[in-house]
N, C-alpha and C positions, 0 to 999 in steps of 0.2 A: 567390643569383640575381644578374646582372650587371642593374645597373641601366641600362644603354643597352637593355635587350628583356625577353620574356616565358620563361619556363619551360613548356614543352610536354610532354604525359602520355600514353606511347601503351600502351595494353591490347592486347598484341601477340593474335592469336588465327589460328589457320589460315583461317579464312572470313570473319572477321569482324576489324577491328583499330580500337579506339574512339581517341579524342582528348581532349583536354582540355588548357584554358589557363588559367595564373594571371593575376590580372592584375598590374600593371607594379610596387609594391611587392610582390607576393608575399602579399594577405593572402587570397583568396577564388579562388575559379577556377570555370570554366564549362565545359559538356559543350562540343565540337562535333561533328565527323560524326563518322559511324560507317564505316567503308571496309569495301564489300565485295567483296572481294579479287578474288572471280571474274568481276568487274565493271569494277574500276579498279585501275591498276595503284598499289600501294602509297605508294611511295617516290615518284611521282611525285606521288600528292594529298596526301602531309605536305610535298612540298617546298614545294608552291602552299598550302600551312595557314601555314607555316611565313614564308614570303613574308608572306603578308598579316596576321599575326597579331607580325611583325616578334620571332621565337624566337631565342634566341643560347643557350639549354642544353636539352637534352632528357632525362627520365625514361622508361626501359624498365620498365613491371611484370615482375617474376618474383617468380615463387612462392616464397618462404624458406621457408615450413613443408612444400612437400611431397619426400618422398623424388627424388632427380634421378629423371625418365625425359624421354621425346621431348619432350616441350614445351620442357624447359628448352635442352636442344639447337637444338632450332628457335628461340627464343627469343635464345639469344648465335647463332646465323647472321643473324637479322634486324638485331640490333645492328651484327654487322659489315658488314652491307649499309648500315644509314645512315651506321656512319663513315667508310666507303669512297666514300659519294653526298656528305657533309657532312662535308669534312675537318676543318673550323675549328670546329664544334659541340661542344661537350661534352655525352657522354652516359653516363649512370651508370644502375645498376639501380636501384630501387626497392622495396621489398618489397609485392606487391601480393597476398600471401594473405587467400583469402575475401572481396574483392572484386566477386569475379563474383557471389556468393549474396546480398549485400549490396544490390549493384546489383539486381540480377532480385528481389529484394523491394521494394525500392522501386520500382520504374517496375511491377512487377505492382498495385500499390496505386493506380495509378492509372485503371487498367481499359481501358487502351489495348488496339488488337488485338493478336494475335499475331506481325503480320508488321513491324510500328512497336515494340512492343516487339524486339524481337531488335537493330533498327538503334539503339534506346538503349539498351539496355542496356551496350554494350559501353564507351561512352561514358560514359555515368555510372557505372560500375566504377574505368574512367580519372579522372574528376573525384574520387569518393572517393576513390581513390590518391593523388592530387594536393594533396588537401587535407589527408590526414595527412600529408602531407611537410611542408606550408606548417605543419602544424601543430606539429609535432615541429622542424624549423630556425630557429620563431621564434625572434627573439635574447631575452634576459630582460629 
């Protein structure tokens, strides 16, 4: 991670696209919103995240374990929509299989409703992605 900013973690999803930020050493990260796409326009509320949260590299979850179909597609189209919005940004995949099942057991354990749940979970899918990354690049 470049030390002048933060590492930002997006859980790309068709309706739903979560967030998450490490913080400025890179040891721990936190959810933030959840984007509902048919609501806000994507690329515009990571850029205002992005803005205020002072990001200089970004993390795309995709799926490594599952066989390629449309997600993954969908998935490198988003990408090239933020490097084409964010030229100067560095942005890499991330291996974000069984994060969503992970997430949606945790935030179910909390007995939140139905419609609060769905806006985190997508987010803390992203922050567990986030954090095996921080986990896995630790230096020795």
């Amino acid at each position: 991670m470049h030390a002048a900013g933060r590492l930002i973690c997006i859980d790309y999803g068709s309706r739903f696209i979560g967030l998450a930020v490490a913080d400025f050493p890179g040891i721990t990260a936190r959810a933030l919103a959840t984007i509902d796409v048919s609501r806000t326009e994507p690329i515009a509320a990571i850029a205002k995240t992005m803005n205020e949260e002072k990001v200089t590299r970004a993390l795309v979850g995709f799926p490594f374990s599952d066989t390629e179909g449309e997600i993954h597609a969908q998935i490198r189209a988003f990408r090239d929509k933020l490097a084409a919005a964010f030229p100067y940004l560095d942005i890499d995949f991330v291996d974000e299989s069984y994060s969503s099942q992970e997430a949606d057991d945790l935030v179910a354990e909390t007995g939140i409703g139905r419609k609060k749940k769905h806006r985190a979970q997508d987010s803390e899918a992203a922050k567990l992605v986030l954090l095996r990354y921080l986990r896995d690049h630790q230096p020795d």
